[in-house]
N, C-alpha and C positions, 0 to 999 in steps of 0.2 A: 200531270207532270209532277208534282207536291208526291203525289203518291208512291211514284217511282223514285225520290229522294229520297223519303223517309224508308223503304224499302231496302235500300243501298247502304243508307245507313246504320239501320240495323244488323242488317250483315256485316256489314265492317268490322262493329262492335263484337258480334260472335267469333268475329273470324281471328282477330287480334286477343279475346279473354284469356286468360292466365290465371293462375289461381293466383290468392294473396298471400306472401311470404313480407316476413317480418322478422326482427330479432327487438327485445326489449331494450340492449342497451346501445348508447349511441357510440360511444368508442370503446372499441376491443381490442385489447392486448393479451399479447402470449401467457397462459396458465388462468387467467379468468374465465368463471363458469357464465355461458353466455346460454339466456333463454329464445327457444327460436320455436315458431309457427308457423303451421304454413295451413291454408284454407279454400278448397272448393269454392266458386263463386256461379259458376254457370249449370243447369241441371244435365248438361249433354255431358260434364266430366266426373269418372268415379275414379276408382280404384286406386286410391290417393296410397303412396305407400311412402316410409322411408326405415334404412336398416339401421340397428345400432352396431355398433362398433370401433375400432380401430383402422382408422385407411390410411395409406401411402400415399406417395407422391414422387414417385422416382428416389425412393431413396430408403434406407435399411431402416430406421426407425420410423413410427405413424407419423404423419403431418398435424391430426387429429383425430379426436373421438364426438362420438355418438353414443348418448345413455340416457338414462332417464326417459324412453319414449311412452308417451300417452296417447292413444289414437280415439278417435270420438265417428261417428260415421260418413264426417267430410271433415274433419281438421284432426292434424297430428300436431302435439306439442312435443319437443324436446331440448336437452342438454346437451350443449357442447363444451369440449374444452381442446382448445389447439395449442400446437405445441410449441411453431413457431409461424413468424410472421409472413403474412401472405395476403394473396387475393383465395379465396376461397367459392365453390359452387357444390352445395349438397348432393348427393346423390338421391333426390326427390323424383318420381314419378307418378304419371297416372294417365288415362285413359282420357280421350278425347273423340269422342264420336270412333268409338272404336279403335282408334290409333295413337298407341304408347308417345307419351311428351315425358321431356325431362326440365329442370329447372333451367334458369337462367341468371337466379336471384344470386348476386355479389356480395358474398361478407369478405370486409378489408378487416384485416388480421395487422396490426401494428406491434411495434416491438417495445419493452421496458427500456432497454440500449436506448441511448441519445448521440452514443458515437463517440466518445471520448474514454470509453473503461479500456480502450487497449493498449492504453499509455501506461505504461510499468513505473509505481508511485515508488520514489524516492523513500529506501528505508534506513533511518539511520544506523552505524556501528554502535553492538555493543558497548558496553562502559569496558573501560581496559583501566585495568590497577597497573602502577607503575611497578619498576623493579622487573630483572628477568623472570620466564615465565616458573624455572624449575625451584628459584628461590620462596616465589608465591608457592608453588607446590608442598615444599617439605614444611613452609609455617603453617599451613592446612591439613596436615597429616600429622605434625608434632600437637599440633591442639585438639587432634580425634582422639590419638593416643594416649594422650594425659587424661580426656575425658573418660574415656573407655576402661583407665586405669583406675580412676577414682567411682565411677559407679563398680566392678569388682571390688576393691578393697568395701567398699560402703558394705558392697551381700555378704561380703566373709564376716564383716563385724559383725554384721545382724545375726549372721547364723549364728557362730559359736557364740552368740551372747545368751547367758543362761535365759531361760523362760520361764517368767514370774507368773505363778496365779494365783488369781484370787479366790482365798475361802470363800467369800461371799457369792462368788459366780460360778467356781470352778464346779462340774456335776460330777458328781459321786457316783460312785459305783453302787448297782443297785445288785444287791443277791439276790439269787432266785428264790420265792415263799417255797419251793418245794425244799432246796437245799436247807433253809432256815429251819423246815420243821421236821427233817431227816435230824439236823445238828440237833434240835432238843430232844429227839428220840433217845439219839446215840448219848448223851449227857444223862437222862433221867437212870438211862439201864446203869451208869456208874455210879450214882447216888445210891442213898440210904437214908430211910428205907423207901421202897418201892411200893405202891400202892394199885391195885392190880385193875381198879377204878382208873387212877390217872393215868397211867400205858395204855388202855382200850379207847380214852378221848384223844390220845397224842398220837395214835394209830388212824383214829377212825378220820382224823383231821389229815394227815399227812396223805391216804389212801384216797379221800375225794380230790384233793390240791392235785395229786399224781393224775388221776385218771382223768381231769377237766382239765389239762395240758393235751394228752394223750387223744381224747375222742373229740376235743377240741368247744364243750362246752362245758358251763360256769354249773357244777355238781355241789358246791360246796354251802350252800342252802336246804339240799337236800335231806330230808330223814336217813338213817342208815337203811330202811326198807327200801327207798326210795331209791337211794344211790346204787344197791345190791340191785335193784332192778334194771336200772339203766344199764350195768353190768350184763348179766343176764341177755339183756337183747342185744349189745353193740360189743360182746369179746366174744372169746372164745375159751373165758374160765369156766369148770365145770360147774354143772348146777349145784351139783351135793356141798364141794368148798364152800359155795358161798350163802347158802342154807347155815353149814357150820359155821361160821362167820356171823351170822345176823343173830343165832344164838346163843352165841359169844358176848356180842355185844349186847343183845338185850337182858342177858344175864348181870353182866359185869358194870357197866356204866350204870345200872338205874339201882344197884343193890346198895342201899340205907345203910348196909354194917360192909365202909371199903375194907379189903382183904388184902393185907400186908405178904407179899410175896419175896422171896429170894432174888439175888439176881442170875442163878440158874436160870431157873422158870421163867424169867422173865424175859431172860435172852433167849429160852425155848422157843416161848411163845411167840417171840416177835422174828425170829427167823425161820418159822414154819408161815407166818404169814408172810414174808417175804419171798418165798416158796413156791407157795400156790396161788401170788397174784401177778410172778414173775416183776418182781421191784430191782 
């Protein structure tokens, strides 16, 4: 008899198992992230599923969401969040001796409301300034006015007010070293006397200043061989001029007895090099 009890019983037990659903928190209200479980208990149930998403409830926006799902090979964890207050039942399933069960487990959804926000709070009247309204009006226009009047007069004064600077700050105007050593060019050929040695260094200075503008590097360290070289590969002077040219200068600047020249010749010379190096 004992035998057939404990037999009964056991089935009972089978016949009643459910998996274990749970949620971590004890009270849940609308927009709180709520952790929920749910866990296989018996070897006869699989297929343990549940879906994430947004579900309805009769009604055009979701009641609640489903996210965050973790599924392990008999227990699913997930995230909910509801949107408003209710009794709630998962869409949890799974397999029972071959025949599909769904949950049954109750999450009570409570609201932040306590039932009194639909009472319309008493807001007081702005402050009101005495006197009719159009009077306050034009004394709040006549004080724009005046103000309005006296920042214009303040920018006319400032404008036309002369503008003082100071020597010690004010920056100077820089001349260009080319123009500087054209002007002592044009000055030397007006002097007396002319020395045919110092025209060929006030040349040879002025022609590398010009052309390290020009091909846009610093020539003016150069030798004259050196500088006629760089020539030579980056224009399109002919080679013979500037052959004549280097024997020009190696003539003229290193000759011990300088050579007192006219200022014909000297304005010859200096506008045939301007000539053939297109100055």
């Amino acid at each position: 008899m004992a035998k057939y009890i404990l037999i009964f019983l056991f089935s009972s037990v089978s016949a009643f198992a459910v998996p274990k659903e749970m949620v971590l928190e004890s009270d849940i209200y609308v927009g709180d992230t709520v952790h929920y479980q749910v866990e296989l208990t018996e070897t006869n149930e699989s297929n343990l599923d549940l879906q994430e998403g947004e579900f309805y409830e009769d009604d055009n926006l979701p009641s609640y969401k489903i996210f965050g799902i973790a599924k392990e090979e008999s227990k699913i964890k997930a995230s909910l969040l509801f949107f408003k207050p209710g009794d709630y039942i998962l869409p949890v399933t799974w397999e029972e001796n071959g025949e599909k069960k769904e949950s049954t487990f109750l999450i009570k959804v409570k609201s932040q409301l306590i039932g009194i926000e639909n009472d319309i709070e008493d807001i007081e009247p702005p402050l009101q300034f005495s006197g009719p309204y159009f009077f306050r009006l034009f004394i709040i226009l006549f004080i724009t006015a005046i103000n309005v009047y006296l920042l214009y007069a303040l920018y006319i004064y400032w404008k036309s007010k002369p503008k003082v600077m100071d020597a010690l700050w004010e920056k100077q105007p820089v001349l260009e070293e080319t123009t500087k050593r054209l002007h002592t060019i044009e000055t030397y050929l007006q002097s007396e006397p002319i020395h045919e040695k110092d025209l060929a260094f006030k040349i040879s200075e002025y022609l590398k200043e010009v052309y390290s503008q020009k091909l846009e590097r610093n020539l003016l360290g150069k030798t004259d061989s050196e500088f006629l070289a760089e020539l030579s590969d980056r224009t399109h002077i002919e080679d013979s001029l500037l052959r004549e040219l280097r024997i020009y200068f190696r003539n003229t600047k290193y000759d011990d007895n300088p050579t007192e020249i006219t200022k014909e010749t000297a304005n010859s010379i200096w506008e045939k090099i301007k000539k053939d190096f297109e100055l």
